[in-house]
C-alpha positions as CSV (number, residue, x, y, z in Angstrom):
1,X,90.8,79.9,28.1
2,X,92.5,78.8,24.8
3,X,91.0,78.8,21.7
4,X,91.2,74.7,21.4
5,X,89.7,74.6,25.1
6,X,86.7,77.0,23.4
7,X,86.1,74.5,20.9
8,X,86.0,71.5,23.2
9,X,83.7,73.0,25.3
10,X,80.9,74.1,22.7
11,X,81.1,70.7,21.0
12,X,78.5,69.1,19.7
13,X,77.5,66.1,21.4
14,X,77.0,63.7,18.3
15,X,73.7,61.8,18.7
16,X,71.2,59.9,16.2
17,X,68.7,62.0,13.8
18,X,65.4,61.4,15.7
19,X,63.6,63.6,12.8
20,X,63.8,64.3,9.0
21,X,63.9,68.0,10.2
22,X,68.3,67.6,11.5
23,X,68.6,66.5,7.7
24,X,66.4,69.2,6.3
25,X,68.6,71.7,8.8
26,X,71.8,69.7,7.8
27,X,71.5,70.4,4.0
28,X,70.3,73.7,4.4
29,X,73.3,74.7,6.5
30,X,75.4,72.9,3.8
31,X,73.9,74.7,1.1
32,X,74.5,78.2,2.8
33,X,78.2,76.9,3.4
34,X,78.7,75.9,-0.5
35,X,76.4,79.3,-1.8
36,X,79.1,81.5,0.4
37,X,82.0,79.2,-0.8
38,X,83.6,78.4,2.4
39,X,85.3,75.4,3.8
40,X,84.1,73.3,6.4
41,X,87.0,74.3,8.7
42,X,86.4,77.9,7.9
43,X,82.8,77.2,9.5
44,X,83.7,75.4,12.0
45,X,86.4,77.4,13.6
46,X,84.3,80.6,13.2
47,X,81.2,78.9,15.3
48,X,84.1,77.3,18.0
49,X,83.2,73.7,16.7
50,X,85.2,70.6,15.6
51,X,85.1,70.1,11.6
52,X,83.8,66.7,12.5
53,X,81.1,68.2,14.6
54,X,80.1,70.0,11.8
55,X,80.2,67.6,9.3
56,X,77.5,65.3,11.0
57,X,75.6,68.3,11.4
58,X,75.5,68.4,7.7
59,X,74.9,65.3,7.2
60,X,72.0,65.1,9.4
61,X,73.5,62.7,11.6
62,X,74.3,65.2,14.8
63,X,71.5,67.1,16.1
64,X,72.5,71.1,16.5
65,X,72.7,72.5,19.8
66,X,70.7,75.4,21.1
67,X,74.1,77.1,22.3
68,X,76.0,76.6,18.9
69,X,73.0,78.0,16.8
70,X,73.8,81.7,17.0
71,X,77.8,81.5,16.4
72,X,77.1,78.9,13.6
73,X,74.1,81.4,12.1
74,X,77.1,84.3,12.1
75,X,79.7,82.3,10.4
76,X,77.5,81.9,7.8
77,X,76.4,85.3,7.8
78,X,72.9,84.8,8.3
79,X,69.9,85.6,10.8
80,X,69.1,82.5,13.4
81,X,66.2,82.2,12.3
82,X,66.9,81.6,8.9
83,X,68.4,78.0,9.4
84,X,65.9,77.2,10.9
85,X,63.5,78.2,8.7
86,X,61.3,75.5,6.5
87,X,59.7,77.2,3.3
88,X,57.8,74.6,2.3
89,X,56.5,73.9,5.5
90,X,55.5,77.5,5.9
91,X,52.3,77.7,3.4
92,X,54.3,80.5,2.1
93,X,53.4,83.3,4.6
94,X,55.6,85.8,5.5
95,X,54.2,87.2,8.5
96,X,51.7,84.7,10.1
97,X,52.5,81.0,11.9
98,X,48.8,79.0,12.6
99,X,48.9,77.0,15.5
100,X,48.3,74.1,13.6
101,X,51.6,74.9,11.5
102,X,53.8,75.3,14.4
103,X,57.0,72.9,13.8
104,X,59.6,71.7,16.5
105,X,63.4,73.6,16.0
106,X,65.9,71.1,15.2
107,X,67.8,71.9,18.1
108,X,68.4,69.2,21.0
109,X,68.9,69.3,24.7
110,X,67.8,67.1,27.6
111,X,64.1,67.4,28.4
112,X,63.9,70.1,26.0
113,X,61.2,70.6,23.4
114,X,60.9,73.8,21.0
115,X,58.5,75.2,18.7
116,X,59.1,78.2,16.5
117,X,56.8,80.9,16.4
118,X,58.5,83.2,13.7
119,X,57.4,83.4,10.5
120,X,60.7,83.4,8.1
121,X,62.9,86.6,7.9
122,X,61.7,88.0,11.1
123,X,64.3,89.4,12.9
124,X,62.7,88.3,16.2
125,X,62.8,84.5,17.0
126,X,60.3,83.4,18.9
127,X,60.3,80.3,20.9
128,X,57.6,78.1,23.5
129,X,59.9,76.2,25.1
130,X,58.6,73.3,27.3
131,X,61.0,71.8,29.7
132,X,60.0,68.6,31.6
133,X,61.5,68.0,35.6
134,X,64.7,67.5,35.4
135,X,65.1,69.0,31.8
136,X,67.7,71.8,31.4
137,X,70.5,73.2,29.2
138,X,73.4,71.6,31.4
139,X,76.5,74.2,31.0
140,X,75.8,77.6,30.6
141,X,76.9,79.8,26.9
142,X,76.5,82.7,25.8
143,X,76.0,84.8,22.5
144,X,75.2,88.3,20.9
145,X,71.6,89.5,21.3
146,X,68.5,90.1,23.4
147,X,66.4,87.9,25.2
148,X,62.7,88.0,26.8
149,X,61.1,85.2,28.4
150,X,57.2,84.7,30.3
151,X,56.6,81.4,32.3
152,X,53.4,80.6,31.1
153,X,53.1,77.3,33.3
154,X,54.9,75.6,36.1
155,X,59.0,76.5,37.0
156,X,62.3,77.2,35.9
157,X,65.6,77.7,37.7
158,X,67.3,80.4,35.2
159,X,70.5,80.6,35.7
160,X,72.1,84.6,34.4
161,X,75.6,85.9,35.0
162,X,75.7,83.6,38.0
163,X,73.0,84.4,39.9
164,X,70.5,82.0,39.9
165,X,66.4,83.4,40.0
166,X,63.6,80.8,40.5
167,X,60.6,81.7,38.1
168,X,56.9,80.9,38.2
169,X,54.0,81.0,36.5
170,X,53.3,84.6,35.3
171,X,57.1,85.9,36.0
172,X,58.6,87.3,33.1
173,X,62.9,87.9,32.3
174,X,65.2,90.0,30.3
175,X,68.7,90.0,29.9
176,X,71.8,90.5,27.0
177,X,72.6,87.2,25.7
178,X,76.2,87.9,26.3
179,X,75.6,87.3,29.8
180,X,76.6,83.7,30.4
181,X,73.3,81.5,31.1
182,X,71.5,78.5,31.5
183,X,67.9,77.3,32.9
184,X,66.6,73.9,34.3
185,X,63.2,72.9,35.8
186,X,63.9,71.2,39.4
187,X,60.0,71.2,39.7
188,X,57.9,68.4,39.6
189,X,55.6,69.3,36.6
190,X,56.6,70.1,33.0
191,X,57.2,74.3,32.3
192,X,56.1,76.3,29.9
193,X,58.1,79.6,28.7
194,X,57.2,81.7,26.1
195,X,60.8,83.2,24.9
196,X,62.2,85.6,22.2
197,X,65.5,85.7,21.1
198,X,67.0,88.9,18.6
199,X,70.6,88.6,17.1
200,X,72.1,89.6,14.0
201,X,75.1,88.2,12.1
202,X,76.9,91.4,12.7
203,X,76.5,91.5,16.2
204,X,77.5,87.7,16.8
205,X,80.8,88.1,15.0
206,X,81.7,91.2,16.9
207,X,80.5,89.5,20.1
208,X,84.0,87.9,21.3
């Protein structure tokens, strides 16, 4: 695949801000572009995006996708988790999230709804991730890291290297995230997966 094919197929999908929190995200990636003085297209073509893709991301006008998160976190040179971290939404603990304090991740896809469970600088991220039927990640990506997910409630159809494993309730999963993949609930009822994610900066760049 050529390098402008790459780019076209991890675009970002530009859609309306349905939160404050894809501005919040938006300025806080900005801010870690302009601290590390690099150039939008320096960004962009390090995380396999469009400049303009970026841009609205920045601007909180684009909503970032799950699959651009980790490529976008290493051009930057930062952990994941650290964009999507809120400090003033975090009481200011470094090692404990309340229930009550859990926040929705600024990432969109269809039927998909996320709430971080990390507490900022952890190296692990830790997701729930509730899928409603028919809700999936459409095409399937890939990045650097671990991953380790339970189904706590209903189904999922994950989707890893190309074999695709139907999970229930109680079945758990583990796999490299460089191993192309991709989930979707075909069920009738909403799922519920508990899932943790590890990458580093390091590791992403090296990745491809």
């Amino acid at each position: 695949m050529k390098r402008g094919d790459l780019s076209r197929a991890r675009e970002v999908v530009p859609e309306p801000a349905s939160s404050d929190a894809d501005v919040r995200l938006g300025r806080r990636i900005r801010a870690l572009r302009l601290e590390r003085k690099l150039g939008l297209a320096e960004v962009a073509e390090s995380a396999g995006i469009s400049v303009g893709a970026l841009s609205q991301i920045e601007r909180g006008i684009s909503s970032l996708r799950v699959r651009v998160l980790w490529p976008l976190a290493a051009a930057l040179g930062v952990e994941p988790h650290s964009l999507l971290a809120d400090n003033h939404e975090s009481g200011g603990d470094l090692y404990v999230v309340r229930a009550s304090g859990r926040r929705d991740v600024p990432v969109r896809s269809d039927g998909i709804r996320k709430e971080l469970l990390s507490p900022p600088g952890s190296v692990l991220t830790g997701l729930l991730v509730y899928v409603e039927p028919g809700g999936g990640t459409g095409q399937s990506y890939s990045h650097a890291g671990h991953e380790f997910g339970l189904v706590r409630k209903g189904q999922v159809e994950l989707t890893i290297d190309g074999v695709v494993y139907l999970l229930k309730a109680g079945d758990s999963f583990a796999f490299k995230s460089t191993l192309k993949h991709a989930f979707r609930n075909r069920g009738k009822e909403p799922c519920e997966i508990l899932w943790i994610n590890m990458a580093k900066p390091a590791e992403t760049r090296n990745a491809s």
